[in-house]
N, C-alpha and C positions, 0 to 999 in steps of 0.2 A: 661114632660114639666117643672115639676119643677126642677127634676135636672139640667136641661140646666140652668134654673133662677140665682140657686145657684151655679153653676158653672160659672158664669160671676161675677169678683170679684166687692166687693162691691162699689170702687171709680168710675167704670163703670160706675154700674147701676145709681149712683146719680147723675153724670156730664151726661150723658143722659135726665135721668128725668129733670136737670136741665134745660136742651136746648129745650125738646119737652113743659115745661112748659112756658116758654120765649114765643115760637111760638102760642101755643096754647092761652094766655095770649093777644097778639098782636092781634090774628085774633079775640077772643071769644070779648077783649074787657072789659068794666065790670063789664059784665057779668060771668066771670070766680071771682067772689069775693065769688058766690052761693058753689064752692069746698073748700071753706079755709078752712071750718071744718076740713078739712080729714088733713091740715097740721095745725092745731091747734091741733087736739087728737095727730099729730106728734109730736108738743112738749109739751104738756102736759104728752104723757108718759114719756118721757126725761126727761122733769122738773123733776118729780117724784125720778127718781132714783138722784139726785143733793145731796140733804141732807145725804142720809144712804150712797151712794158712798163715798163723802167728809170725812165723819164721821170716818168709817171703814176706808176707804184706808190713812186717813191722818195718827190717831191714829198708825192704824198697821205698813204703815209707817216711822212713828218715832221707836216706838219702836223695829223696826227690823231693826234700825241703829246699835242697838247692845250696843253701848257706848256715854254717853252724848260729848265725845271729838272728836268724828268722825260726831258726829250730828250739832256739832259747827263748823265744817270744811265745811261739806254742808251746811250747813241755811246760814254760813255765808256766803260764794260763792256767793249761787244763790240771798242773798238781795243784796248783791255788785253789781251782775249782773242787778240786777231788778234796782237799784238806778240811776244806771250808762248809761243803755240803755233808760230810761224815761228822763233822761235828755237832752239827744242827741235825743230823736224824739221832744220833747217840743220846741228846740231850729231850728229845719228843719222847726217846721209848721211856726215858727216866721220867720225865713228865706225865704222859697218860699211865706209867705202872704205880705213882705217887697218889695221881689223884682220884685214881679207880680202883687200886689196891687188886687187882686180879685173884692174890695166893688168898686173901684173908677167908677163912671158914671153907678152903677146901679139903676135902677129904681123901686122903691120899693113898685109904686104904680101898677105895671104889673104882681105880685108874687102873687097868692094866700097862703095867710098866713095860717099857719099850727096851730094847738091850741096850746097855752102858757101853759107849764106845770108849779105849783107851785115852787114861788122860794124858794133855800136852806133858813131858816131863823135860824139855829142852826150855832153857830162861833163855832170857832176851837177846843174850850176846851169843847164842848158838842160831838164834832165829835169824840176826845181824847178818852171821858170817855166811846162813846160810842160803840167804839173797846173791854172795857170789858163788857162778858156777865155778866148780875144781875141772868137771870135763862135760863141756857143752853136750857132748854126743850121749854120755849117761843122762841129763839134764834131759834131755830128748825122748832117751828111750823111758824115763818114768814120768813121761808127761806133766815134770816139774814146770809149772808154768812160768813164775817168777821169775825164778835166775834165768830160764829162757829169753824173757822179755828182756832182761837186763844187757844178755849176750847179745841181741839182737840188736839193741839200741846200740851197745857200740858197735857191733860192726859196721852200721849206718852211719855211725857217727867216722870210722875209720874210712869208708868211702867217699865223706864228703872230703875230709882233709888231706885224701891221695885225689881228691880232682880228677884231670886227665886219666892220670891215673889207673882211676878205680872207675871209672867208665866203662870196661868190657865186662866187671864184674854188677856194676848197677843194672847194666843191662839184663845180666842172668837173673837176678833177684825181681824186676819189672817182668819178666817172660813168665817166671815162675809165680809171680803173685794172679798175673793175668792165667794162667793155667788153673789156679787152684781154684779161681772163681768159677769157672767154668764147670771145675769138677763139682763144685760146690753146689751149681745151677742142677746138676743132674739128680744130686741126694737130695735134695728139697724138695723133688716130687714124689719122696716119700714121707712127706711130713704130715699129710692128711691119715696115711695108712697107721705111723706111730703114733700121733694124738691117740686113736680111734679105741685101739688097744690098750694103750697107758690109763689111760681117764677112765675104760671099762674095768683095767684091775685095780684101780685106785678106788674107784666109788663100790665097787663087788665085794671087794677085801676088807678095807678100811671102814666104809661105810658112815652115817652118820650117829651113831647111836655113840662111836666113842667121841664123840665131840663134845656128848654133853656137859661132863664135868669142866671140860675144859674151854668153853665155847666163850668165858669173856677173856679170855686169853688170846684164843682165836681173834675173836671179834677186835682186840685192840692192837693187833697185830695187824690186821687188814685195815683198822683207822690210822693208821700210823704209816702204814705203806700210800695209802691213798691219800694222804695229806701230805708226805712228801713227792707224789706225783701229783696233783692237782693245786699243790700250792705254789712248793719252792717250784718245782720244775718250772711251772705255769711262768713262774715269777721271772723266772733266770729267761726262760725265752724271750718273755713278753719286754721287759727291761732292760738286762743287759746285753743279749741278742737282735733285741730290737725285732721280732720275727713274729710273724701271727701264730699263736700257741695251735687252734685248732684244727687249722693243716698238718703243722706240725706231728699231731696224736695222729692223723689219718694217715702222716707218710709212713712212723715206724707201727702201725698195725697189725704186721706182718713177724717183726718182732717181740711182739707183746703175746700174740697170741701162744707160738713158738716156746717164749720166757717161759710164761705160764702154765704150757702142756706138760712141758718136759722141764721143768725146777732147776735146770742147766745156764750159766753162764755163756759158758765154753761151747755148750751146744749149739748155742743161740747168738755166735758169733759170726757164722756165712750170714746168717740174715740179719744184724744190727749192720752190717758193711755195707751190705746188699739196700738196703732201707737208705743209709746215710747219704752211699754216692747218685742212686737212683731218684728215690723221691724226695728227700731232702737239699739237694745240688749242692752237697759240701765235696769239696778237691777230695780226690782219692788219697794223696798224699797225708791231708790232716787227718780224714776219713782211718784211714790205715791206722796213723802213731795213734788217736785218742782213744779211739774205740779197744784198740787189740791191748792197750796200757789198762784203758778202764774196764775192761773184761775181768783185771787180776785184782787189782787196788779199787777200783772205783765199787763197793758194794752198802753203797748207803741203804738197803734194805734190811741187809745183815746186821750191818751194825743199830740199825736202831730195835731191832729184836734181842741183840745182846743186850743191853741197854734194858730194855723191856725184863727178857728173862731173868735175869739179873736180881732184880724187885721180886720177881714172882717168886722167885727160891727164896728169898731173904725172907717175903712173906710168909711163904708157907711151915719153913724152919723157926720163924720165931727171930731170927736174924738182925740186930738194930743198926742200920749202915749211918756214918758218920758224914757232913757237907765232902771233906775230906777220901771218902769214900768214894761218894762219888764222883769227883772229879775224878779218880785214879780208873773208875769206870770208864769214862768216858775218853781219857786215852786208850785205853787194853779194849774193848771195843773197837777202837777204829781200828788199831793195829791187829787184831785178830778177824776184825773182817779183810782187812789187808791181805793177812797171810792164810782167810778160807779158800780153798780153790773152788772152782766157777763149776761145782758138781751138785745134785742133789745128796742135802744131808752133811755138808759141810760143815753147815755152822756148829751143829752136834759137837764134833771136836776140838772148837775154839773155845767153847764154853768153858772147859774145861780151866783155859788161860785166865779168863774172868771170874769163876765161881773163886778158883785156889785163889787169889790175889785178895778177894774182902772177904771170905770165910763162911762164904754158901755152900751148902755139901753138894757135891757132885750127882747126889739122888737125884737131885733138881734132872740131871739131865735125862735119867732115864723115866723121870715123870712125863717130861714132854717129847719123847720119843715118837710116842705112836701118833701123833698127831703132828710133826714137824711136816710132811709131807705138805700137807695142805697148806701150811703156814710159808715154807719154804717157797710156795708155788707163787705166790705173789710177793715174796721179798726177791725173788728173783726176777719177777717182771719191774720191780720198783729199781732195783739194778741195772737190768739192762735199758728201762727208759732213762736211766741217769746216765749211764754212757752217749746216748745220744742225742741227750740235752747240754752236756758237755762238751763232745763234739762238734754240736750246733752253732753253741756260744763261743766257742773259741774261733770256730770257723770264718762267725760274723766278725769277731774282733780281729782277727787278723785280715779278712777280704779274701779269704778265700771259702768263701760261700759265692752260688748263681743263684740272688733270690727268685726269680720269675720260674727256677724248677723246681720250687714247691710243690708239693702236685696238690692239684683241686679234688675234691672229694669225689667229682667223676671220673675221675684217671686214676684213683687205689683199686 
């Protein structure tokens, strides 16, 4: 019995559990909110491995660039990439929220409002300072992602430049990266159990009936993610990766489905690695710095819903945004998907960053509360396929991609 289990590969099992969770969820009602537990320990053991994965794998990582000028060819790449593609999703959500108008004639008193999360009240230059850590080890313990990566990259960085050196120490950080994975293989064969239960109190509780007011908001939120995965991405593979796209979607599967159960970045970070080094055949070492980089910064999903939401508040307020305006969107956007962490419901808190700056009320946010779930479920998969379209492409551009370990649609 169980080898059959473990013989049915893992993208299966979780787009199954996903679908039987859906149903089960619909009929139980919600009443299925009684199982979350079991997809709460789902991601709490995942969380868990977040900090010592990132840590090791960034670290090791860097330092198995080999040379600070091969290290500057990828970081540099892939923030090119990351800059380049946040601004082109910022500028889609501003676009499809202009030309479809989502907020215009909705009724705001027919919405059960969602709770108001605290707004950002730290300006720019405390967000600045607070990209460096003061003490790595508290950075750790509050699962500050950012400054961690920041620590992280330099220490990588301080390994290459003690050389000889920093040898005995590169080694610890290789042992322990290759441990985490390991550990990493083991939580993953709870990911069918987590889907199973998530998606059951997600469709039980939430349901569809609060969709409706809101469903072309939904609905443009989901065109806007799926055109930055079926266009740019497609595009960035197909062109400046030079790589066949539709292998490509069949390698990281496994993270899409993962992305999209569980609305988690961070969660969804053993398996975009897992995907990159396995069926993608990108080097562990770029594998490592892009992906664990674009985990934190790379959230081109996010920011084109800021962007999105944005409109929808100005809409529904009566709001008149200036060219001006927008532009100022479309920086505060990327930098607050920047600085969302790679959790479910993140973005909630950025907004804040966004609404205060062109003079959308903050209601806006607890309008689409109740419904960010859904929303958040595929800007998160739009995310993490953008970390591994990025990694992909930098991979190619630098040579260290093996194309022939693409995997073929019969080896997912």
């Amino acid at each position: 019995m169980m080898k059959k289990w473990f013989a049915i590969p893992l993208w299966q099992r979780v787009v199954a559990a996903l679908i039987l969770g859906v149903i089960l969820g619909r009929l139980w009602g919600p009443g299925a909110e009684s199982i979350k537990i079991i997809g709460d320990i789902f991601v709490a053991s995942i969380k868990m491995l977040v900090v010592p994965l990132i840590f090791f794998s960034l670290v090791s990582g860097v330092a198995a660039i080999g040379d600070l000028s091969k290290l500057g060819r990828v970081g540099g790449r892939a923030m090119l990439l990351f800059i380049v593609t946040g601004q082109i999703a910022v500028w889609l959500g501003l676009l499809l929220g202009t030309v479809f108008a989502p907020g215009l004639g909705v009724d705001t008193s027919a919405i059960e409002m969602g709770a108001v999360p605290e707004p950002q009240e730290t300006g720019w230059r405390e967000m600045v300072l607070g990209i460096i850590p003061q003490s790595p080890v508290q950075v750790m313990a509050d699962v500050n992602v950012l400054p961690l990566i920041v620590f992280s990259v330099l220490l990588g960085i301080g390994i290459l430049m003690a050389r000889e050196d920093g040898a005995p120490v590169q080694r610890i950080f290789d042992s322990g990266s290759v441990i985490m994975q390991k550990v990493t293989m083991i939580v993953m064969e709870l990911t069918p159990f987590g889907v199973f239960a998530l998606m059951a109190w997600v469709a039980g509780t939430l349901g569809f009936d609060a969709l409706l007011a809101l469903v072309k908001l939904v609905g443009l939120n989901y065109l806007g993610c799926l055109l930055i995965i079926g266009v740019m991405y497609s595009a960035m593979i197909k062109f400046v990766a030079r790589m066949p796209v539709i292998p490509f979607f069949r390698g990281i599967i496994d993270a899409i489905a993962v992305s999209y159960s569980t609305a988690s970045s961070n969660a969804t970070l053993p398996v975009t690695l897992r995907c990159a080094e396995r069926n993608l055949g990108i080097s562990p070492s770029v594998a490592s710095f892009v992906i664990a980089l674009g985990a934190t910064i790379n959230m081109n999903g996010t920011a084109m819903y800021l962007g999105l939401a944005t409109l929808f508040g100005a809409q529904i307020f009566g709001v008149d945004l200036t060219w001006g305006q927008y532009f100022l969107i479309s920086i505060l956007a990327t930098l607050g998907a920047v600085g969302a962490a790679g959790i479910p419901g993140a973005g909630l808190i950025m907004m804040a960053l966004v609404f205060g700056a062109v003079g959308v009320p903050l209601e806006t946010i607890a309008f689409v509360a109740g419904v960010d779930r859904i929303m958040d479920m595929m800007r998160t998969t739009t995310n993490v396929s953008g970390d591994a379209a990025v990694a992909t492409t930098v991979a190619a551009m630098t040579g260290e991609i093996d194309r022939r370990e693409m995997v073929s649609a019969d080896d997912v």
